[in-house]
Short mmCIF file of the C-alpha atoms (twelve columns), coordinates in Angstrom:
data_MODEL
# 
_entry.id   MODEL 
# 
loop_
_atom_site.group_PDB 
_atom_site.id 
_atom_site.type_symbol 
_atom_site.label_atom_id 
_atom_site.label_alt_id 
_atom_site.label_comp_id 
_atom_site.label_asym_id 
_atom_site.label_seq_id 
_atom_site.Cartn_x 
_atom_site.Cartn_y 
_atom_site.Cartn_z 
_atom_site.pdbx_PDB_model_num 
ATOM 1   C CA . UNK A 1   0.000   0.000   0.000   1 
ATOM 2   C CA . UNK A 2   1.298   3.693   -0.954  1 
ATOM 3   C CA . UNK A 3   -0.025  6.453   1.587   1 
ATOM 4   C CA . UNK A 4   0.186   10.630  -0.001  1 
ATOM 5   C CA . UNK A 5   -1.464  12.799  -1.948  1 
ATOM 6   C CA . UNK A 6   -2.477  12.225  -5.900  1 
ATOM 7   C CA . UNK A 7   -1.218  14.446  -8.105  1 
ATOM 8   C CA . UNK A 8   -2.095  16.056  -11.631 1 
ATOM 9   C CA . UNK A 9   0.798   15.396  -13.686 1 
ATOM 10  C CA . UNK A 10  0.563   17.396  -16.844 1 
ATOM 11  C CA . UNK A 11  3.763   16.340  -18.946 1 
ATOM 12  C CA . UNK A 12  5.433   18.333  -21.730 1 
ATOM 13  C CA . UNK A 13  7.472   16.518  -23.930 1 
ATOM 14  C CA . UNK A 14  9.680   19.006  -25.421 1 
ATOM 15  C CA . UNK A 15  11.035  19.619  -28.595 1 
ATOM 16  C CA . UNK A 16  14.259  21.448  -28.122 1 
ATOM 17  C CA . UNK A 17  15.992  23.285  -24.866 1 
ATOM 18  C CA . UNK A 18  14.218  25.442  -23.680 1 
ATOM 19  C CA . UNK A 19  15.196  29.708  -24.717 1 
ATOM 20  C CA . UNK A 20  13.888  32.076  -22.923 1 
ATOM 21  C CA . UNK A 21  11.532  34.125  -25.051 1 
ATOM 22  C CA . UNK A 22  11.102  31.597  -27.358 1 
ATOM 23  C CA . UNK A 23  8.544   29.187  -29.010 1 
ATOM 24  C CA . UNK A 24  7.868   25.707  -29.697 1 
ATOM 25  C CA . UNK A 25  5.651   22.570  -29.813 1 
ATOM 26  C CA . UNK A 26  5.302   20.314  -27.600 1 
ATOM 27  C CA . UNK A 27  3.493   16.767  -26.821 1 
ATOM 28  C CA . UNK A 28  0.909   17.325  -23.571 1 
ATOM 29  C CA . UNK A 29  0.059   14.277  -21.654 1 
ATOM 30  C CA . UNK A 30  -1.682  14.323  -18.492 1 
ATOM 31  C CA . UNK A 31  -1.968  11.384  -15.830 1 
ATOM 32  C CA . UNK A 32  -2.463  10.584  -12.391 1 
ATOM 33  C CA . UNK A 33  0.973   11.585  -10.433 1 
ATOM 34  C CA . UNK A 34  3.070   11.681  -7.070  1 
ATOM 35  C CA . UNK A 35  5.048   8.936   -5.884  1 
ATOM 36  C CA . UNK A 36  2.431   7.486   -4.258  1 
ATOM 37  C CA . UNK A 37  0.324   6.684   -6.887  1 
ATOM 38  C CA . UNK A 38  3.129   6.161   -9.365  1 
ATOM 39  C CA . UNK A 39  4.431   3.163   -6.899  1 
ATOM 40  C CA . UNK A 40  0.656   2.016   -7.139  1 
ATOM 41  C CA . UNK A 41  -0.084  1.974   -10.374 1 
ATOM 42  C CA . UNK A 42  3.716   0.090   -11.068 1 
ATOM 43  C CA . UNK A 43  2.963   -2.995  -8.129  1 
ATOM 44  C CA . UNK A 44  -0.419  -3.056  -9.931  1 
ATOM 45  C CA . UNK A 45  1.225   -3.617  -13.523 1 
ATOM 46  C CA . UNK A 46  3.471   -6.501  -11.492 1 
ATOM 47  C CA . UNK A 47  0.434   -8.081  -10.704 1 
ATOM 48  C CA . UNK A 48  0.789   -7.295  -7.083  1 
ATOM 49  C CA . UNK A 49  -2.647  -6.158  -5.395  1 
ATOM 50  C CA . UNK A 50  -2.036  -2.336  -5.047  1 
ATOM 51  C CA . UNK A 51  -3.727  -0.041  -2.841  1 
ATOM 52  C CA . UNK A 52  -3.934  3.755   -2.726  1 
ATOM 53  C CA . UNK A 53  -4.562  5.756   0.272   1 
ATOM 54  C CA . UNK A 54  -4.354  9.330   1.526   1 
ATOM 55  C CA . UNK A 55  -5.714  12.884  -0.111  1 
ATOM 56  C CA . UNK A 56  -7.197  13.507  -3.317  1 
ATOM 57  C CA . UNK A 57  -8.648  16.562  -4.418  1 
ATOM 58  C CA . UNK A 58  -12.742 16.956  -4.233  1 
ATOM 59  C CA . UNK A 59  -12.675 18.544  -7.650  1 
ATOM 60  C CA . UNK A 60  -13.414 17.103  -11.580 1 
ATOM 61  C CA . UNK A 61  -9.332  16.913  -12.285 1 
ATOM 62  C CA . UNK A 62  -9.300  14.400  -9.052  1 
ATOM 63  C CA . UNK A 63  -11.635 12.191  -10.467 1 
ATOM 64  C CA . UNK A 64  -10.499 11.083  -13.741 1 
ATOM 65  C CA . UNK A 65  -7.537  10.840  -12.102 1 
ATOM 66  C CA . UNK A 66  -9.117  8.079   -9.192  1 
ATOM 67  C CA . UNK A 67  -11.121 6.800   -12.783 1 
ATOM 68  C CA . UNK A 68  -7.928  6.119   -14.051 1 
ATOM 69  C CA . UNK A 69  -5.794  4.399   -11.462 1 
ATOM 70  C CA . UNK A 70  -8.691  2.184   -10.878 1 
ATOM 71  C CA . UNK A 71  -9.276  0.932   -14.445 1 
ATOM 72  C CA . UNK A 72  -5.068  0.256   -13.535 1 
ATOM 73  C CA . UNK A 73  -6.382  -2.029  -10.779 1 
ATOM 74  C CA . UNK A 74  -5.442  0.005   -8.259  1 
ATOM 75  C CA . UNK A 75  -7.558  -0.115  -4.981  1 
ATOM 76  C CA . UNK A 76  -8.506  3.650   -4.330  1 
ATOM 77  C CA . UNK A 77  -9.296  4.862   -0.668  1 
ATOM 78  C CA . UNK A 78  -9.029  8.568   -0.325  1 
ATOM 79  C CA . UNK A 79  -10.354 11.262  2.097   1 
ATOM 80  C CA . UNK A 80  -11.686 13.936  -0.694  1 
ATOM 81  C CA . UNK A 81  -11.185 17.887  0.056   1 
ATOM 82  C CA . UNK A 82  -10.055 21.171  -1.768  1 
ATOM 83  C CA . UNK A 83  -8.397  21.091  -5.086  1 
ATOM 84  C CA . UNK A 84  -6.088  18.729  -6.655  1 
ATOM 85  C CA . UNK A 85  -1.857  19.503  -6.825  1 
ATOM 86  C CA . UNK A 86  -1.308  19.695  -10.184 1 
ATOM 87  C CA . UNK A 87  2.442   19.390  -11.360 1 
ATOM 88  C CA . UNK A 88  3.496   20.435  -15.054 1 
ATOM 89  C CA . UNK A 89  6.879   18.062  -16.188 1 
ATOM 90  C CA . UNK A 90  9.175   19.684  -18.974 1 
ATOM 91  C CA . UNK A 91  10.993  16.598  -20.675 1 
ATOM 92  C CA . UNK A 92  14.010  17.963  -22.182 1 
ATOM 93  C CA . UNK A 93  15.292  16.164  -25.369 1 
ATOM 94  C CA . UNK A 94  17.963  14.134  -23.337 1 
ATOM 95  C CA . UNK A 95  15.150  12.405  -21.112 1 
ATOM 96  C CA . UNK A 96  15.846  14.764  -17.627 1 
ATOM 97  C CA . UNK A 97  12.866  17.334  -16.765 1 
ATOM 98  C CA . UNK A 98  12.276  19.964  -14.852 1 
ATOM 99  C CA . UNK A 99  9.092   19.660  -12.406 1 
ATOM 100 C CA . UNK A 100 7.286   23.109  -11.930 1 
ATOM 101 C CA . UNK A 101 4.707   22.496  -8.761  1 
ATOM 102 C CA . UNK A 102 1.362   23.758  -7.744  1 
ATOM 103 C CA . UNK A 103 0.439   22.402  -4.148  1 
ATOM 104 C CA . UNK A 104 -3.531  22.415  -4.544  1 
ATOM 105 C CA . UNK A 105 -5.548  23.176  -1.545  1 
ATOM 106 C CA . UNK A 106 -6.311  20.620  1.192   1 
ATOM 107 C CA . UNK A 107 -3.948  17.989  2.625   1 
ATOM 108 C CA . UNK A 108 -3.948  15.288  5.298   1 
ATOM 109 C CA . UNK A 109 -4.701  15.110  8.344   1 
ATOM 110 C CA . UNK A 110 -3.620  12.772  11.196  1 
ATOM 111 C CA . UNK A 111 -7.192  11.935  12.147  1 
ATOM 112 C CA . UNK A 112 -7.577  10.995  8.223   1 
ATOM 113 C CA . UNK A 113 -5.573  7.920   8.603   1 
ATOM 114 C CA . UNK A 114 -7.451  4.999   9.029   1 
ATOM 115 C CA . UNK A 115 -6.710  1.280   10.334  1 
ATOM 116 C CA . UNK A 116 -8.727  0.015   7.584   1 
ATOM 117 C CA . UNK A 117 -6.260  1.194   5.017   1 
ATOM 118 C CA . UNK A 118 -3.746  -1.060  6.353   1 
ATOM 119 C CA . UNK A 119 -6.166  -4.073  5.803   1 
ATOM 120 C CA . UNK A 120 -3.748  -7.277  4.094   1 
ATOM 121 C CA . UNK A 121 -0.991  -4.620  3.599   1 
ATOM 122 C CA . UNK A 122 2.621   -6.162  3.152   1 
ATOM 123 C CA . UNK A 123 4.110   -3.061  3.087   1 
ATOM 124 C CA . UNK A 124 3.380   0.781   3.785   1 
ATOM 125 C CA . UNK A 125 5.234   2.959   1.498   1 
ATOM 126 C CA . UNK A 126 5.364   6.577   2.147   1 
ATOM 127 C CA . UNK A 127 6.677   9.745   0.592   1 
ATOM 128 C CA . UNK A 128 9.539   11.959  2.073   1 
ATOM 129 C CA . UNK A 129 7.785   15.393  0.604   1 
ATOM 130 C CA . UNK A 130 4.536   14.599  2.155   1 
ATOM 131 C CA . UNK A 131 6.648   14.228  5.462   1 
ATOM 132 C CA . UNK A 132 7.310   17.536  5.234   1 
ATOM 133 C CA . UNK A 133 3.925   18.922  4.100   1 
ATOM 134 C CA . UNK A 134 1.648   16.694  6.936   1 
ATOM 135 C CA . UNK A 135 4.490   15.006  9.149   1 
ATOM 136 C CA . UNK A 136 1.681   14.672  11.928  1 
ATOM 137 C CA . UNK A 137 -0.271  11.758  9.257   1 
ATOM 138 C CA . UNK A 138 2.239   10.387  7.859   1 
ATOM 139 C CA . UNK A 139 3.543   9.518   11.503  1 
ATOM 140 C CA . UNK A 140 0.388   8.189   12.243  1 
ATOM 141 C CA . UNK A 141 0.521   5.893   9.748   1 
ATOM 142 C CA . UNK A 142 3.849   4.643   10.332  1 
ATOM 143 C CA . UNK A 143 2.754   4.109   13.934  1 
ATOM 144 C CA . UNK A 144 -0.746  2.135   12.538  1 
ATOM 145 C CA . UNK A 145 1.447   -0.022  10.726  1 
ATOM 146 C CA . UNK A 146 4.125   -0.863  13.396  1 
ATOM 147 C CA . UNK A 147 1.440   -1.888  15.869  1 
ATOM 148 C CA . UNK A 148 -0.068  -3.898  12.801  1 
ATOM 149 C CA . UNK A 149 3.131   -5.534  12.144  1 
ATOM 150 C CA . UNK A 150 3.045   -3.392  8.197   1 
ATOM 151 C CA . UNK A 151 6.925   -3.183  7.231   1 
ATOM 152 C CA . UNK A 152 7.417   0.546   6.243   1 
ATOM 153 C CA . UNK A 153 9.681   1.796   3.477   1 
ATOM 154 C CA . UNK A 154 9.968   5.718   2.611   1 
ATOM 155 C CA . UNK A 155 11.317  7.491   -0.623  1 
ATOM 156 C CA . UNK A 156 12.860  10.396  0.704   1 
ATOM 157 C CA . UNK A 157 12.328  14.291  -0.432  1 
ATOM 158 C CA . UNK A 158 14.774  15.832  -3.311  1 
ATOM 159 C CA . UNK A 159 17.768  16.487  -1.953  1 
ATOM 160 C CA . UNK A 160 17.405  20.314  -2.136  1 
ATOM 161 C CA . UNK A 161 13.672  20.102  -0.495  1 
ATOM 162 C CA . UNK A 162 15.943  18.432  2.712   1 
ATOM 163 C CA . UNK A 163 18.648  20.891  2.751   1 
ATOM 164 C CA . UNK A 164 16.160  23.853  2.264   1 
ATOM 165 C CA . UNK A 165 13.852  21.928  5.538   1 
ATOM 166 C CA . UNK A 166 17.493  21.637  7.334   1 
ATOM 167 C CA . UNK A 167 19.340  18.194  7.044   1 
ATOM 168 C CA . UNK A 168 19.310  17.286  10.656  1 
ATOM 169 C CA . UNK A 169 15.599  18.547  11.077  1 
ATOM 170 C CA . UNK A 170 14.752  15.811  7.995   1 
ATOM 171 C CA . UNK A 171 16.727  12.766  9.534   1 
ATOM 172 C CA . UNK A 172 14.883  13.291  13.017  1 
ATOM 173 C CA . UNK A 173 11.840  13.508  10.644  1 
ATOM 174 C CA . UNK A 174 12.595  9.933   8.762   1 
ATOM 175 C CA . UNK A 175 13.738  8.421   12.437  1 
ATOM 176 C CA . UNK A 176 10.722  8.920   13.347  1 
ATOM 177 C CA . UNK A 177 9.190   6.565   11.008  1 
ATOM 178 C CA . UNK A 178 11.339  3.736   11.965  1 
ATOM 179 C CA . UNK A 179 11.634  2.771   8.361   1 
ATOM 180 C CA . UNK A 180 12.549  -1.004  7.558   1 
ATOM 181 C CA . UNK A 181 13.429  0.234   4.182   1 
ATOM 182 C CA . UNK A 182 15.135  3.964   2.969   1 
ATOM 183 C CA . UNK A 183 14.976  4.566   -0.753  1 
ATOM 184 C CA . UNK A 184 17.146  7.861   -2.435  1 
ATOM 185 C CA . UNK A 185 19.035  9.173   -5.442  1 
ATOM 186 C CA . UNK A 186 22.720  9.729   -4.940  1 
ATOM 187 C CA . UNK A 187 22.138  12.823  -5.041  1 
ATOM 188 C CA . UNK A 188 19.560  12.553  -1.227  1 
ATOM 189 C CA . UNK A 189 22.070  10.015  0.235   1 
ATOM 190 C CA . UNK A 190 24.838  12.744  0.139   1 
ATOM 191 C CA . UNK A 191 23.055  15.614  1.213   1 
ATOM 192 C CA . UNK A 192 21.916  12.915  4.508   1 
ATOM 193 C CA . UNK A 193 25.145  11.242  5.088   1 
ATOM 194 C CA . UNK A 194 24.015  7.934   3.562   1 
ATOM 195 C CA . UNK A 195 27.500  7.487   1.715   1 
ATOM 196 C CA . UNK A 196 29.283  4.935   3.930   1 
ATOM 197 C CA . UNK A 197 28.438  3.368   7.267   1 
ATOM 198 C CA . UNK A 198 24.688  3.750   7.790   1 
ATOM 199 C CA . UNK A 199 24.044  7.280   10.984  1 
ATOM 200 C CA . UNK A 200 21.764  5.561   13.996  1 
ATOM 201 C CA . UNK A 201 18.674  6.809   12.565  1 
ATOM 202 C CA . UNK A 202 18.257  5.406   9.229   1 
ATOM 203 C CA . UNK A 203 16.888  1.564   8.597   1 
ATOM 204 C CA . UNK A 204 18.395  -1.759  8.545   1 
ATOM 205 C CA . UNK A 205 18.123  -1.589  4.500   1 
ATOM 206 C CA . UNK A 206 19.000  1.642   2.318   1 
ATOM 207 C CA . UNK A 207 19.266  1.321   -1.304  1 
ATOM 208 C CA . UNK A 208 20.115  4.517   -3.625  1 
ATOM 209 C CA . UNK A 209 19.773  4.472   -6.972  1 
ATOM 210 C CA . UNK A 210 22.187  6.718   -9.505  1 
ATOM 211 C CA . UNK A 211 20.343  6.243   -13.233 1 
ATOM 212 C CA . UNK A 212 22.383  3.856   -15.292 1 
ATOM 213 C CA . UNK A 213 25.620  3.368   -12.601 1 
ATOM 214 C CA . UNK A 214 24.836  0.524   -9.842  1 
ATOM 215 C CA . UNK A 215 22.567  0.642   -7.480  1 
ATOM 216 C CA . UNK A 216 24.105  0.817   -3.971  1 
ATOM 217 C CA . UNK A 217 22.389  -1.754  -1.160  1 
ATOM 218 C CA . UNK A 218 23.873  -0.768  2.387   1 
ATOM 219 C CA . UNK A 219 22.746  -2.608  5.431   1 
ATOM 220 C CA . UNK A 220 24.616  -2.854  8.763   1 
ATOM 221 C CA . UNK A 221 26.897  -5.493  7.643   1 
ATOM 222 C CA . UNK A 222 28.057  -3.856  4.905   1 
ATOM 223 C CA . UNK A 223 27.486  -2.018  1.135   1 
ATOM 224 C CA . UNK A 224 27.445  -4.194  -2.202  1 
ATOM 225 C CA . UNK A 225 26.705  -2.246  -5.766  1 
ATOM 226 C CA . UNK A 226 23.839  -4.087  -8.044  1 
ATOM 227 C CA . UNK A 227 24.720  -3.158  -11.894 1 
ATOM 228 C CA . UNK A 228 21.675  -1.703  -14.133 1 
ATOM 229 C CA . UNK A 229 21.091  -3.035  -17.319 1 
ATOM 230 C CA . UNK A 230 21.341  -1.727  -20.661 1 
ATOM 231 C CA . UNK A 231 18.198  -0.091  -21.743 1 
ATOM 232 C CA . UNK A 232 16.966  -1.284  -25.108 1 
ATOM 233 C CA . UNK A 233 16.649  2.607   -25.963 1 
ATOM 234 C CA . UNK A 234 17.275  5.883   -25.024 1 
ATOM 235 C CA . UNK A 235 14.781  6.705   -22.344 1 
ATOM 236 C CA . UNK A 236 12.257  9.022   -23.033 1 
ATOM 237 C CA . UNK A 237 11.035  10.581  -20.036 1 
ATOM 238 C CA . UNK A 238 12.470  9.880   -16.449 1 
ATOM 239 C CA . UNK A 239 9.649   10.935  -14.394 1 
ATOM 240 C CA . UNK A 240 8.512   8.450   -11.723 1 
ATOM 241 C CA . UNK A 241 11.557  6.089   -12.603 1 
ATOM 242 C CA . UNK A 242 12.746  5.881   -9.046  1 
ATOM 243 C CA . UNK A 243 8.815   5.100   -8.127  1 
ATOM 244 C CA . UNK A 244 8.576   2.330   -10.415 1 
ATOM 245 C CA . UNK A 245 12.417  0.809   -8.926  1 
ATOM 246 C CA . UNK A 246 10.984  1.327   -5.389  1 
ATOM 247 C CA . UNK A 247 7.659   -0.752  -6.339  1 
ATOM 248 C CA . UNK A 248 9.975   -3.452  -8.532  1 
ATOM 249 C CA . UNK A 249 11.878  -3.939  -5.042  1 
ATOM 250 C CA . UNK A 250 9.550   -3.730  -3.007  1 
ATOM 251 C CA . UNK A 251 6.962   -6.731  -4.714  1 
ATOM 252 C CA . UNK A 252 10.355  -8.540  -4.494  1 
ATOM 253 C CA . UNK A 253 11.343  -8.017  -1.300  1 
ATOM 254 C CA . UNK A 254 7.998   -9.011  -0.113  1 
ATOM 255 C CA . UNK A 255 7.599   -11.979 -1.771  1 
ATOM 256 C CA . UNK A 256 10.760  -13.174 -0.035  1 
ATOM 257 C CA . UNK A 257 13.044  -12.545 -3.108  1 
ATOM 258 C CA . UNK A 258 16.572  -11.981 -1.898  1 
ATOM 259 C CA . UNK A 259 17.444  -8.317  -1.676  1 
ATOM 260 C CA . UNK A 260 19.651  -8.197  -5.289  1 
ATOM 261 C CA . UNK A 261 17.453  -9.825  -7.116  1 
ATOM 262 C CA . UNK A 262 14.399  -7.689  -5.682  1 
ATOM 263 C CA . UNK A 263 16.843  -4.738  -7.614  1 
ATOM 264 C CA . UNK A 264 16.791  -6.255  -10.531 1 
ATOM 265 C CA . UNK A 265 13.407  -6.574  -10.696 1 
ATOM 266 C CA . UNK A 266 13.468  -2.851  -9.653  1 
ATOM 267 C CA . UNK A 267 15.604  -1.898  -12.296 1 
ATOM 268 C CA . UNK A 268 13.451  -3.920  -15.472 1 
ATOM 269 C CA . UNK A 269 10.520  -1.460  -13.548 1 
ATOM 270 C CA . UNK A 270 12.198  1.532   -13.846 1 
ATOM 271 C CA . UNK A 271 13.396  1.002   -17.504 1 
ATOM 272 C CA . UNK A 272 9.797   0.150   -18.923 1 
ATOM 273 C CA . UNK A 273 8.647   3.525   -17.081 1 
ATOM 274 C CA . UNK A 274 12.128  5.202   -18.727 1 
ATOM 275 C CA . UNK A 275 10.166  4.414   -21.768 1 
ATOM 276 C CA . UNK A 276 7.041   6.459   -21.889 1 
ATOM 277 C CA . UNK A 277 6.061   10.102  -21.088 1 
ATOM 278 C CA . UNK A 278 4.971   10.610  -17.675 1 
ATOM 279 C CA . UNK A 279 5.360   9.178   -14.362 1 
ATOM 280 C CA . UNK A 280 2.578   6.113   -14.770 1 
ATOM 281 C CA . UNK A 281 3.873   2.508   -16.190 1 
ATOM 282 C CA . UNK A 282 2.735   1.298   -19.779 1 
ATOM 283 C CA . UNK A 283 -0.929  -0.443  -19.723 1 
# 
């Protein structure tokens, strides 16, 4: 199960850099978005039963969105209030974009979260930016799920989100959650000190991800370095690629899969995401 808020992605593919001033063309595509219901919508293309819970907007762009994920086979169970985020993605020509964000109005609350969600969860999975825009829920769902027995993983905010929040104030943040499993880019390990032996507060398992160089796996024991594959093309869009590794792992990981291979099978995720516009999996 993936706990946040859904988002409005609304992806342009473009067809040069960017100039300021200028003009061009571009290919729109809009889809449900945000981690959480990327990772939802990837477990659900794995054949894993997939559940969404958390905030959606109470507006007409919130429910083709729910519409959508559900004809996914995603499992939808929302509290429903303002107006949906919407985020517009610029895909630049090499594959990298540029995220431009507009928060919505609404959010949730702690007295949102609901025991019920966590019905025949194997795994919570929560998102590091909504810990910093409604810490108090997302604790309480981390709590739900430790006195449920629920193992908890958590993608962690951008790496400049955590430095603008204050690095130390983050950590205490994610310690909070007592995490089983810490996903980040190379990028978020540095900025949190994630390069070497794992700090007191961060999980037995932390696995960061670097685009096409080797994933790293640390534990307590020790750090090994899982090599990605070659994709079969350039990729097209990189939105929601570390959403679709994290959901590749974590049906793995679950299923009892040892840890590497679990990568793997986060890595094949990411790449068939790599391959379309937007943060959502092929059909």
């Amino acid at each position: 199960m993936a706990l946040g808020k859904l988002v409005a992605d609304q992806v342009l593919a473009l067809s040069a850099p960017l100039v300021a001033g200028g003009q061009q063309r571009v290919v729109r595509t809009t889809t449900a978005g945000g981690a959480p219901a990327n990772v939802a919508a990837n477990l659900a293309r794995l054949g894993v039963p997939a559940r969404l819970a958390g905030w959606a907007g109470a507006d007409p762009l919130a429910d083709g969105l729910l519409t959508g994920l559900a004809a996914r086979g995603v499992e939808v169970a929302v509290v429903r209030r303002g107006r949906a985020p919407l985020s517009t993605v610029l895909v630049h020509p090499d594959g990298e974009r540029t995220l431009l964000t507009d928060r919505g109005e609404g959010g949730l609350e702690p007295a949102d979260v609901r025991a019920a969600w966590l019905a025949a969860a194997a795994v919570l999975h929560l998102d590091g930016y909504d810990l910093l825009r409604f810490p108090e829920a997302v604790q309480a769902a981390a709590s739900l799920a430790h006195a449920e027995g629920v193992p908890v993983s958590v993608d962690v905010a951008a790496a400049t989100r955590i430095e603008r929040h204050g690095t130390g104030a983050y950590a205490g943040l994610l310690a909070g959650l007592r995490a089983d499993v810490l996903f980040c880019n190379a990028a978020e390990a540095e900025v949190l000190g994630l390069g070497g032996e794992l700090p007191g507060w961060a999980p037995e398992l932390v696995l960061v991800h670097a685009a096409a160089r080797p994933t790293r796996v640390t534990t307590r024991s020790g750090t090994a370095e899982i090599p990605v594959g070659p994709l079969l093309r350039g990729p097209r869009d990189t939105t929601g690629c570390g959403d679709a590794f994290a959901a590749g792992v974590l049906a793995g990981w679950r299923a009892g899969v040892p840890v590497p291979d679990a990568v793997l099978a986060g890595h094949a995720a990411a790449a068939a995401v790599a391959g379309v516009l937007g943060g959502q999996p092929p059909p």
